[in-house]
C-alpha positions as CSV (number, residue, x, y, z in Angstrom):
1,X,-8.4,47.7,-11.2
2,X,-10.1,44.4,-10.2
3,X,-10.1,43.2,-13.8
4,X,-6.1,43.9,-13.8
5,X,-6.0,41.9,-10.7
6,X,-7.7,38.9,-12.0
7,X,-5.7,39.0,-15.4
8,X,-2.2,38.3,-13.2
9,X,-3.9,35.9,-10.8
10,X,-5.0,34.3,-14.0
11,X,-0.9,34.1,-15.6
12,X,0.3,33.1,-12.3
13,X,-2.3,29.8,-12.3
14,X,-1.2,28.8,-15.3
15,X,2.7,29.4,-15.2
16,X,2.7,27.2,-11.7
17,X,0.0,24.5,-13.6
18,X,2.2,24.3,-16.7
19,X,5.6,24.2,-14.2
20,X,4.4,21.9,-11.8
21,X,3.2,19.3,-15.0
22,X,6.7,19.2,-16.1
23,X,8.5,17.9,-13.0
24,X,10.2,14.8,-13.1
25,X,9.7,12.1,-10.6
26,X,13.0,11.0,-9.8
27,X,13.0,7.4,-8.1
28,X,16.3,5.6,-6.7
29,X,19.5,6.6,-8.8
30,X,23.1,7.3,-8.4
31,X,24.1,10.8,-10.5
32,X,27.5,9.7,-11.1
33,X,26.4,6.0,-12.3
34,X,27.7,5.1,-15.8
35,X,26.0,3.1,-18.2
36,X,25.6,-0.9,-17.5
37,X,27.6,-0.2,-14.4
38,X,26.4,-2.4,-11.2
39,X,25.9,-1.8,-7.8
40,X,25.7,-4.4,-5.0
41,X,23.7,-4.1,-1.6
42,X,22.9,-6.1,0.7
43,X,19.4,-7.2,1.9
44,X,18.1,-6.4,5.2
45,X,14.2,-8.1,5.4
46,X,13.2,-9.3,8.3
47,X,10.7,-11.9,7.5
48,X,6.7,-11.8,8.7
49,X,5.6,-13.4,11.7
50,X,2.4,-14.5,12.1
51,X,0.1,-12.8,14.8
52,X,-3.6,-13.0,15.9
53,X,-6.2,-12.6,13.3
54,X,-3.9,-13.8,10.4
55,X,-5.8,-15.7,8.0
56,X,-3.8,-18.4,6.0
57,X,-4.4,-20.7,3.2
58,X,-3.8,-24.4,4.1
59,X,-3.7,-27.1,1.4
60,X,-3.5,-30.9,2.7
61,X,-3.2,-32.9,-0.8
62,X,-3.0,-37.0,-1.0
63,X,-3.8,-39.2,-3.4
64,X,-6.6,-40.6,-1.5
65,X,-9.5,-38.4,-2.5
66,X,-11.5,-39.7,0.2
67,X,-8.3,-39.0,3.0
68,X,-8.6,-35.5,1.7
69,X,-12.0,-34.8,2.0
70,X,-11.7,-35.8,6.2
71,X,-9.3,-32.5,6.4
72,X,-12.3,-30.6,5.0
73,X,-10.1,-27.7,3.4
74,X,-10.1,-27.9,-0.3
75,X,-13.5,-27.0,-0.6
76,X,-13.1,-23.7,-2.8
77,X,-10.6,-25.7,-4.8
78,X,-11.2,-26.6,-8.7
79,X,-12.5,-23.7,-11.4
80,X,-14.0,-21.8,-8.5
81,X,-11.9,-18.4,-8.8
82,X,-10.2,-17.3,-5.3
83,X,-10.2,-13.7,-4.0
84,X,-10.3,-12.1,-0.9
85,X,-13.5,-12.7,0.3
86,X,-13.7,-16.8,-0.5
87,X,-9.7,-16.6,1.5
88,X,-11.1,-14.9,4.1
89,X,-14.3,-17.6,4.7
90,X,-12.3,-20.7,3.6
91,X,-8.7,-19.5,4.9
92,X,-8.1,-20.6,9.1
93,X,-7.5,-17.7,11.2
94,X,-5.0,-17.6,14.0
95,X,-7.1,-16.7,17.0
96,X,-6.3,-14.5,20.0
97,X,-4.5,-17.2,21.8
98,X,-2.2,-17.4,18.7
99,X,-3.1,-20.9,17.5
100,X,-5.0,-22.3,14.2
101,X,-7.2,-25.2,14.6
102,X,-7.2,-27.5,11.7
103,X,-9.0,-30.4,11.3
104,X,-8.0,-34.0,12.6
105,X,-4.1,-32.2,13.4
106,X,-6.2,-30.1,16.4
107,X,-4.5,-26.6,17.2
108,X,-0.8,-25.4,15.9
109,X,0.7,-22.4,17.2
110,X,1.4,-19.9,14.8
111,X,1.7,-16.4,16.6
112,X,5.1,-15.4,16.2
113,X,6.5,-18.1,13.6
114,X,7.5,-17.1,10.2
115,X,5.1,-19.0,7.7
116,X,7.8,-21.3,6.5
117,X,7.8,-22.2,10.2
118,X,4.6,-22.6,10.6
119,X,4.3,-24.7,7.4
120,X,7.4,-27.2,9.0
121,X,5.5,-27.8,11.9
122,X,1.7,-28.8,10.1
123,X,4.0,-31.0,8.1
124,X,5.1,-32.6,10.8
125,X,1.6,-33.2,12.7
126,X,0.6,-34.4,9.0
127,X,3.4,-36.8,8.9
128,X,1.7,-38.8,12.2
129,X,-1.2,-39.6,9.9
130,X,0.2,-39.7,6.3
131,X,3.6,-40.2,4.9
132,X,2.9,-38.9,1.1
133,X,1.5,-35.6,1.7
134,X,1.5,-32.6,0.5
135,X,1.3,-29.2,2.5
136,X,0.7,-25.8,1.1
137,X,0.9,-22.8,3.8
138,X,0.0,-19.5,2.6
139,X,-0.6,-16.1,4.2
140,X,-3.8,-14.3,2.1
141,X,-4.7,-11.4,4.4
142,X,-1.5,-9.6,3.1
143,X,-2.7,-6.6,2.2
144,X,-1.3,-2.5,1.6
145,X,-3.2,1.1,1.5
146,X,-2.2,3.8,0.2
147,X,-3.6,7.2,0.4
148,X,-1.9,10.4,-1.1
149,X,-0.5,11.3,-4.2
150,X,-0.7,7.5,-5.9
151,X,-2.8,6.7,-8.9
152,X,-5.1,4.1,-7.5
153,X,-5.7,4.6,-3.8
154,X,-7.3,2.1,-1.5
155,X,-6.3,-1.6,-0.4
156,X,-4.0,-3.7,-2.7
157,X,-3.8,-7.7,-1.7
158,X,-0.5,-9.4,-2.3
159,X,-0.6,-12.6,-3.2
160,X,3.3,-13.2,-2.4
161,X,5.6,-13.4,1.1
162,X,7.1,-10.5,1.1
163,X,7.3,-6.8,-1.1
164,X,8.8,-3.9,-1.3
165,X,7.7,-0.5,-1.2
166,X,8.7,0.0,-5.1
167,X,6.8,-2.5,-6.1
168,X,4.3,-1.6,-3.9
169,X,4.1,2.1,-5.5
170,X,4.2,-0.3,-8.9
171,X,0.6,-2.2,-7.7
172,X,-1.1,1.2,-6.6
173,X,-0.7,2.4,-10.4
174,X,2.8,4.7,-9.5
175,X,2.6,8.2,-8.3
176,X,0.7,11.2,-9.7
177,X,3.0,14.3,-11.1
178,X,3.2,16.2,-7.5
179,X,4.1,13.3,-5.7
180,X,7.0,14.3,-2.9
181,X,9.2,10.7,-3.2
182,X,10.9,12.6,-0.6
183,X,8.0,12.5,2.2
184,X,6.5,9.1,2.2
185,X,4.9,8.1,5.0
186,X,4.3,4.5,6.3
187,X,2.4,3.5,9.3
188,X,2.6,0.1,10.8
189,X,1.0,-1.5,13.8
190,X,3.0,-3.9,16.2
191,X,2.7,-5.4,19.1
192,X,-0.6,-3.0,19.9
193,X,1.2,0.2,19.0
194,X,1.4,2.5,15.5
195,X,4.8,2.8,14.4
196,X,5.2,5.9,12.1
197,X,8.4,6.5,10.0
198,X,9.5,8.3,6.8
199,X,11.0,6.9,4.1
200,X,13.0,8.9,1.0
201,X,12.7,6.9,-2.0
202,X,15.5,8.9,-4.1
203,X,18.4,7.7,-1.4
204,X,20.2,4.5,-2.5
205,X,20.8,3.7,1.1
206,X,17.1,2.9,1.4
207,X,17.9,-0.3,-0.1
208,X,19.9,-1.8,2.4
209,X,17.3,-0.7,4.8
210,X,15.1,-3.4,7.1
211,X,12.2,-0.7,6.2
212,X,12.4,-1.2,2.2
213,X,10.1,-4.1,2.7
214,X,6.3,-3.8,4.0
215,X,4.4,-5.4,6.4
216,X,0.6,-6.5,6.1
217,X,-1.7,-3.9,6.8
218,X,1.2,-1.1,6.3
219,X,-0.9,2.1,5.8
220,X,1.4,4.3,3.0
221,X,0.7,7.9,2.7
222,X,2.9,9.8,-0.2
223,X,2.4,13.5,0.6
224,X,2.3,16.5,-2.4
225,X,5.4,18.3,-3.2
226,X,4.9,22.3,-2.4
227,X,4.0,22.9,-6.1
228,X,0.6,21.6,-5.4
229,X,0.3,23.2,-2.1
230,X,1.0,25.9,-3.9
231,X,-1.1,25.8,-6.6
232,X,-4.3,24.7,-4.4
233,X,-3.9,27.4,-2.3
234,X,-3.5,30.1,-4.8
235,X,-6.6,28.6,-6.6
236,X,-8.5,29.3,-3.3
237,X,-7.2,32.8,-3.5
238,X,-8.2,32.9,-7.1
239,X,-11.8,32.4,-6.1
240,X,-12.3,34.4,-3.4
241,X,-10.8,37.7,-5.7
242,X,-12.6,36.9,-8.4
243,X,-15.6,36.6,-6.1
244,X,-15.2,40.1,-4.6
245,X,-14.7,41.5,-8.0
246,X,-17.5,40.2,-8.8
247,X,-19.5,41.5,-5.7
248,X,-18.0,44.8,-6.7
249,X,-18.8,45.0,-10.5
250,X,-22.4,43.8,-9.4
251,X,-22.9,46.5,-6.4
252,X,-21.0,49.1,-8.8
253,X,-23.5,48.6,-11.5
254,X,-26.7,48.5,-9.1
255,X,-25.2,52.3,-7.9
256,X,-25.1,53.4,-11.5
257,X,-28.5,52.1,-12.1
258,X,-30.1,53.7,-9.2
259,X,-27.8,56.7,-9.0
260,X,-29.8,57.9,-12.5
């Protein structure tokens, strides 16, 4: 009887394993679209503003070498590679009164400016001292998690202004076979609190949607379609059967022994 048991637990593991591996992840599309047709939207991203513990990248370039070493900020500059850790000791964080101190232009405020913004107004504090320089303003603390059903989970640093949360899925490796695209989760801090919302990436009206584009720090959670729950929880049950069968076969066999 327990052997019988076992035998359909094992045909229903691998009919829901083999099911569940040929399911097709089904992004943003239109059923009815025809071939080369195209479709128009339009864009609703609200750009970034700056706030407390930002870290940004400023570059001060003239063609005075020795003007540019007073500013003191190309100091990782040249073959030196950059990555996060050399941005975050070289880069100038906005501190908790919202302002960046850089040197000779003193303190900017940067809490709630955009970056271009920003950038305008260390161009014009520059512009008091020299007329031919150039200004580079770059936010590097831009960074994404992800957690879930992705590929490559953890932190991914973008080295741009603003993304998506396709091409976000893109730079976490895409999702695994029992992703849900229908349950993703993002959670975003402002203004001291944690937003949470829900996006469906297989609705076209997600693209004219302020929340199609990330924020730094956006925590993205993309949950398992019910397959997996599924299959995880009848793998549990799997275990514990064949474990009491195998009590049972062991304590039956210990009778026999004994009973002779």
């Amino acid at each position: 009887m327990m052997n019988r048991i076992s035998f359909i637990l094992t045909i229903i593991s691998v009919v829901i394993l083999f099911g569940s591996c040929n399911r097709n992840v089904r992004y943003i599309y239109k059923k009815d679209q025809k071939p080369d047709s195209v479709y128009t939207y339009n864009i609703k991203s609200e750009m970034y503003r700056l706030k407390p513990d930002d870290i940004l990248h400023i570059k001060i370039i003239t063609t005075e070498p020795d003007i540019n070493k007073l500013f003191k900020i190309e100091e990782n500059a040249g073959t030196q590679s950059q990555n996060s850790s050399n941005f975050y000791l070289s880069g100038f964080t906005v501190n908790d009164s919202g302002y960046v101190k850089i040197p000779i232009l003193g303190n900017i405020e940067a809490a709630g400016k955009t970056v271009p913004e920003f950038r305008k107004e260390v161009v014009e504090k520059t512009q008091l001292y020299l007329k031919d320089a150039f200004v580079s303003v770059k936010l590097v603390n831009f960074k994404i998690s992800f957690l879930g059903e992705v590929n490559s989970k953890g932190t991914v640093y973008i080295y741009q202004d603003n993304i998506d949360i396709l091409e976000a899925v893109s730079r976490a490796g895409g999702v695994t076979n029992y992703a849900d695209m229908k349950a993703v989760t993002v959670v975003r801090e402002e203004e001291g609190k944690r937003l949470v919302y829900k996006l469906d990436l297989t609705e076209r009206k997600l693209l004219t949607s302020e929340k199609f584009y990330l924020y730094p720090d956006d925590i993205i959670i993309i949950d398992p379609v019910k397959a997996k729950i599924a299959k995880t929880n009848l793998q549990d049950y799997f275990f514990f059967f064949s474990a009491v069968s195998s009590a049972l076969s062991t304590t039956a066999l210990i009778i026999s022994l004994f009973g002779k």
